[in-house]
C-alpha positions in Angstrom: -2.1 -26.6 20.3 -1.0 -29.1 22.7 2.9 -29.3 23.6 5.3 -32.5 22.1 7.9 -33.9 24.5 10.0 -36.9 23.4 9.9 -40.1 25.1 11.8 -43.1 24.4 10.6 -45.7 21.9 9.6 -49.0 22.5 11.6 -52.3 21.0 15.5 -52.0 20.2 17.1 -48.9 18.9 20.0 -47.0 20.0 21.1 -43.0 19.9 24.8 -41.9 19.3 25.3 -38.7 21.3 28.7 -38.0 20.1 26.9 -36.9 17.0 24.3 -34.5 18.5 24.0 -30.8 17.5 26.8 -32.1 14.1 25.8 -30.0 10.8 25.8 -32.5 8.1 27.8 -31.4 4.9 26.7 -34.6 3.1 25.3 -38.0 3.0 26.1 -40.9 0.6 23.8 -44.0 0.8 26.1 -47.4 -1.5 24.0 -50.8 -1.8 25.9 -52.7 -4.4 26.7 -56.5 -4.6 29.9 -56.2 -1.7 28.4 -54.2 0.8 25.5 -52.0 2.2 26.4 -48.7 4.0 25.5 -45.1 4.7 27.9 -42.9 5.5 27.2 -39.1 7.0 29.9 -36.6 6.8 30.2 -33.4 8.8 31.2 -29.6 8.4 33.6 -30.0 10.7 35.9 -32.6 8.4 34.6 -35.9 10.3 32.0 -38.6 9.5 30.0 -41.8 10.4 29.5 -44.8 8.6 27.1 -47.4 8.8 27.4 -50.7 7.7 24.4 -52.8 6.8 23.9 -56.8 6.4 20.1 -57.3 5.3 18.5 -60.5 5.9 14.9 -60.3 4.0 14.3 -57.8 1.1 10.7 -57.0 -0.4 10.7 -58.2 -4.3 7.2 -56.6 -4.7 5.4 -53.9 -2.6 2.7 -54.8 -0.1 -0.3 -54.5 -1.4 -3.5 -54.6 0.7 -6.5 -56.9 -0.6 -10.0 -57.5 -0.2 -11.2 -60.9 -0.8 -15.0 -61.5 -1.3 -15.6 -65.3 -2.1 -12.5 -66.8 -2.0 -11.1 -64.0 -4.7 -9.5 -60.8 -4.6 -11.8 -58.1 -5.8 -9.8 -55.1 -5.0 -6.2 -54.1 -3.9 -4.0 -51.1 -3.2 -0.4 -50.6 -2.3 0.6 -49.7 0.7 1.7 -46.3 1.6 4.6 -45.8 4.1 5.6 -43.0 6.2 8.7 -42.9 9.0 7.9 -44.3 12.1 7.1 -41.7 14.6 5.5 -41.4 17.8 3.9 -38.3 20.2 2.8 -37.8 23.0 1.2 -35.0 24.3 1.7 -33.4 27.5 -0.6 -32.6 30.0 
């Protein structure tokens, strides 16, 4: 089995390292009509919140479609999965 090492991902994304190596006591996840946010909160009586303004939302999930003709003959929905990404060491 080949070794995993971390590298850094491509396209925007940021890390908080104040929070490494935290045990999480619980995690609360609000989307309601005011506002969007997940908040984390630790065993050590602190926590992080993160507040979210959406700009697109899905009203149906993705389907893909084969088309034969002009018409669609047979469709699926999409599967998802979190976005990861390996690389193997030499």
């Amino acid at each position: 089995m080949k070794q995993q090492k971390t590298v850094k991902a491509r396209g925007e994304g940021v890390e908080y390292p104040a929070l490494i190596s935290k045990v999480i006591q619980q995690v609360r996840f609000v989307n309601d009509e005011d506002y969007t946010a997940l908040t984390i909160e630790f065993d050590d009586s602190t926590l992080v919140s993160f507040r979210f303004k959406a700009s697109i939302a899905f009203s149906v999930d993705p389907e893909l479609s084969t088309v034969k003709g002009g018409n669609i003959v047979k469709w699926r929905q999409l599967k998802t999965r979190p976005v990861m990404r390996r690389v193997a060491r030499k």
